[in-house]
N, C-alpha and C positions, 0 to 999 in steps of 0.2 A: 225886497222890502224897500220903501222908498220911504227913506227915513225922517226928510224931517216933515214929511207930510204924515208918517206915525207920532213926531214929537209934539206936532200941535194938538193933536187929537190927545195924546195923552194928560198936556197942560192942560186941558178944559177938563177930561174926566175929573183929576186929582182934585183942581177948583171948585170941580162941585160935588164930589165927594168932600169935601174942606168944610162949605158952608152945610152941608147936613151935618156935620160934628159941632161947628162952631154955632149950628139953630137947637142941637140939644139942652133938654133942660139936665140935668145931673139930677136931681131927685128924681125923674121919671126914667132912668134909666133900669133896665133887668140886667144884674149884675151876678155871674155863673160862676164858680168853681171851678175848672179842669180837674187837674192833679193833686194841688191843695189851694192852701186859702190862697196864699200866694201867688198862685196862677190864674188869675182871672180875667173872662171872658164876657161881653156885655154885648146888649140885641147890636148896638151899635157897630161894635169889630163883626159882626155878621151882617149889617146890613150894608156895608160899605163895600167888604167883601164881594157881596150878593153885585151891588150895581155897579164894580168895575168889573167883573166878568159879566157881565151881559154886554158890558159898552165893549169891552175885547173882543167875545164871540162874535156880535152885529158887524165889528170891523173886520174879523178872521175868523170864521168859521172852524178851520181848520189848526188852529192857535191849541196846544194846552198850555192847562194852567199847575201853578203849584202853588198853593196858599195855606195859609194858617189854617182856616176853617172849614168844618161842613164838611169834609169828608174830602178835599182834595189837598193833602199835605202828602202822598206821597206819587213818584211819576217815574214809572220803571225807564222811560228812554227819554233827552234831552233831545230827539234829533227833529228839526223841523223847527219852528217857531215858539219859542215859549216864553207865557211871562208869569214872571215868579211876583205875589204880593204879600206884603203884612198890612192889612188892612187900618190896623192900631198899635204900631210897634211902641208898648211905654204903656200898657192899659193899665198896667197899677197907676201909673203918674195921669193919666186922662180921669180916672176914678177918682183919688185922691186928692190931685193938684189941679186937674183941668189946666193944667199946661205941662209942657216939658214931653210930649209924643209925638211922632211923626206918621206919616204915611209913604210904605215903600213900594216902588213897582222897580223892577226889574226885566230887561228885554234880554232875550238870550237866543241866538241862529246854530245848529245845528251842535248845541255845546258850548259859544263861543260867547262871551258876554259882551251886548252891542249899544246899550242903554240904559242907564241909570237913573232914577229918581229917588228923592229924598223929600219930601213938603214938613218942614214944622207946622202945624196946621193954625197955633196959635200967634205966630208970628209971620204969618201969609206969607212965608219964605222956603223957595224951591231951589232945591241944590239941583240940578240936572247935567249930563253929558253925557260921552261916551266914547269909546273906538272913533279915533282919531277927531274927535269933535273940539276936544276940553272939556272944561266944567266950567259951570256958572251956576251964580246966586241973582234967580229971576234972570235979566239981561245983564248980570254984567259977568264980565270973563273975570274967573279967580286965578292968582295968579300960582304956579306950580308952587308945592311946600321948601323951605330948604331942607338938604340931608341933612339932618339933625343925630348928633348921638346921644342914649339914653340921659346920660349926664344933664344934658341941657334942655330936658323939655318935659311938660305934663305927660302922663300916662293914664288910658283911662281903663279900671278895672274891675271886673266881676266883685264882687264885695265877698263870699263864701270863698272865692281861690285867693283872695288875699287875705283874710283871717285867721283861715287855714295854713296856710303858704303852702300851698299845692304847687309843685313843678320849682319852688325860688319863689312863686309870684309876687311873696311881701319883699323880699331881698329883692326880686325887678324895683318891687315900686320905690324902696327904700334909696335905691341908686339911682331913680328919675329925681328930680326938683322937683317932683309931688304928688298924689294920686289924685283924682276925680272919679267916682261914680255916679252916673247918670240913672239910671235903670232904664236906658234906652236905648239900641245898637244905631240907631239912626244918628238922635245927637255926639255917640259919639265919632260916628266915619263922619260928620259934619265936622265937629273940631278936629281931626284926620286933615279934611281937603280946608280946611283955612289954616294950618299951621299954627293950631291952637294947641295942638296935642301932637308927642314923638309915636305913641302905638296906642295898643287896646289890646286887651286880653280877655276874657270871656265862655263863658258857654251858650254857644249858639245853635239857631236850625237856620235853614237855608234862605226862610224868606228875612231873617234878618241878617243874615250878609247879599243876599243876591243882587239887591241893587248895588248898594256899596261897594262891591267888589269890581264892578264894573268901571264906577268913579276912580277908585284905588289906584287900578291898573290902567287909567288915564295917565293922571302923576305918576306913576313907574313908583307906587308903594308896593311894599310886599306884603303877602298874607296866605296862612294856611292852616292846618291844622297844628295843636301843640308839638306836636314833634317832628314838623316841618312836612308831612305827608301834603298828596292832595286833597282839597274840601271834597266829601264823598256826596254833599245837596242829597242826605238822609237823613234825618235823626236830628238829634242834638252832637255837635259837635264842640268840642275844645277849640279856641280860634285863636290866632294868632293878627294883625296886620301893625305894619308901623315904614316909619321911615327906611331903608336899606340900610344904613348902618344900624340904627337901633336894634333891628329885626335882627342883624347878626349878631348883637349884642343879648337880647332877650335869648335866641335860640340857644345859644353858648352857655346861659345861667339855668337855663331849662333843661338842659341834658346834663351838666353836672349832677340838677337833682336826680335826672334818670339812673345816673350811673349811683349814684350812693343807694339807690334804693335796689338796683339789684342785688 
């Protein structure tokens, strides 16, 4: 893979996958149901969808894909070349707010995660890097986060596991300096790699951690499943990432509640 002659091809895809979101009108949009009202899908998150795998296949024939929609959200073997996409991570907030979503592509070689993208689409801002690259916002290099402990930093969180307090999670956020929810995995691994935020907690599926995780483990953050297992890139998953110490701080309040509940 010769990669930054991949990273320029992918900065133009995302650019103009960008401007077809940013030339929609919002009332002409077909806005779908999934699971419940909650969950919802628009021609839009499918049409994006549609013409970054065309612009991947043209590039790599032999490339799969893992994405949200249309039928390719599940992928029995990682081995070969794969890119993982959420076409409209945040579609409540594109529906509703018409800001506040991103667009994620993720590169991944034989399992290993090699590239990362993030684009907020309303503020023409691309988080991108990778395996041994760094990260940058557009051209400029960000610089690594400090190790921050829980104490001293935002946290951003699932809104149902902190209400609930599922795992600790309202006792995590109650011991951070404060919560933030977004309703969108991208802005928050964005406030993640600018040291706006100490972790994130969540319920997730693959293609909204799959770029991410790649940026993450650029800065040497940690992340995994709630009880510290590996991400299985199936289903929906419990998610875990944050600064190193937080993270050992978070997993430590999260098996407490393991253990009282056995």
């Amino acid at each position: 893979m010769n990669k930054q002659e991949l990273i320029h091809q992918i900065k133009i895809w995302l650019k103009e996958a960008a401007e077809k979101i940013r030339a929609v009108q919002i009332k002409t949009l077909k806005v779908d149901q999934k699971t419940n009202r909650k969950d919802l899908v628009t021609n839009m998150d499918r049409e994006v969808q549609a013409f970054l795998i065309e612009k991947i296949q043209a590039y790599n024939p032999e490339a799969k894909i893992l994405a949200e929609e249309e039928g390719y959200s599940e992928l029995e073997s990682f081995e070969g070349q794969v890119f993982v996409i959420d076409p409209i991570d945040g579609t409540m907030n594109f529906v509703l707010e018409q800001e506040n979503f991103c667009i994620m592509l993720g590169v991944y070689q034989d399992g290993v995660g090699q590239l990362g993208f993030i684009y907020d689409v309303m503020k023409e801002a691309l988080y991108w890097g990778g395996k041994d690259l760094g990260v940058y916002m557009n051209d400029h290099p960000l610089t690594k986060p400090e190790d921050l402990r829980l104490k001293d930093g935002l946290i951003g969180l699932n809104g149902y596991l902190f209400s609930h307090n599922r795992w600790n999670v309202r006792t995590i956020g109650e011991q951070s300096m404060g919560v933030r929810i977004y309703g969108c995995a991208g802005l928050e691994m964005i406030a993640l790699l600018k040291g706006k935020h100490i972790g994130y907690i969540a319920n997730l599926s693959p293609w909204d951690y799959g770029a991410g995780n790649v940026l993450l483990a650029e800065f040497g953050m940690k992340y995994s499943g709630i009880s510290g297992e590996k991400l299985k890139f199936r289903g929906r998953e419990y998610y875990i990432a944050a600064t190193p110490q937080a993270y050992d701080e978070i997993r430590a309040l999260i098996a407490a509640a393991d253990s009282l509940n056995k």
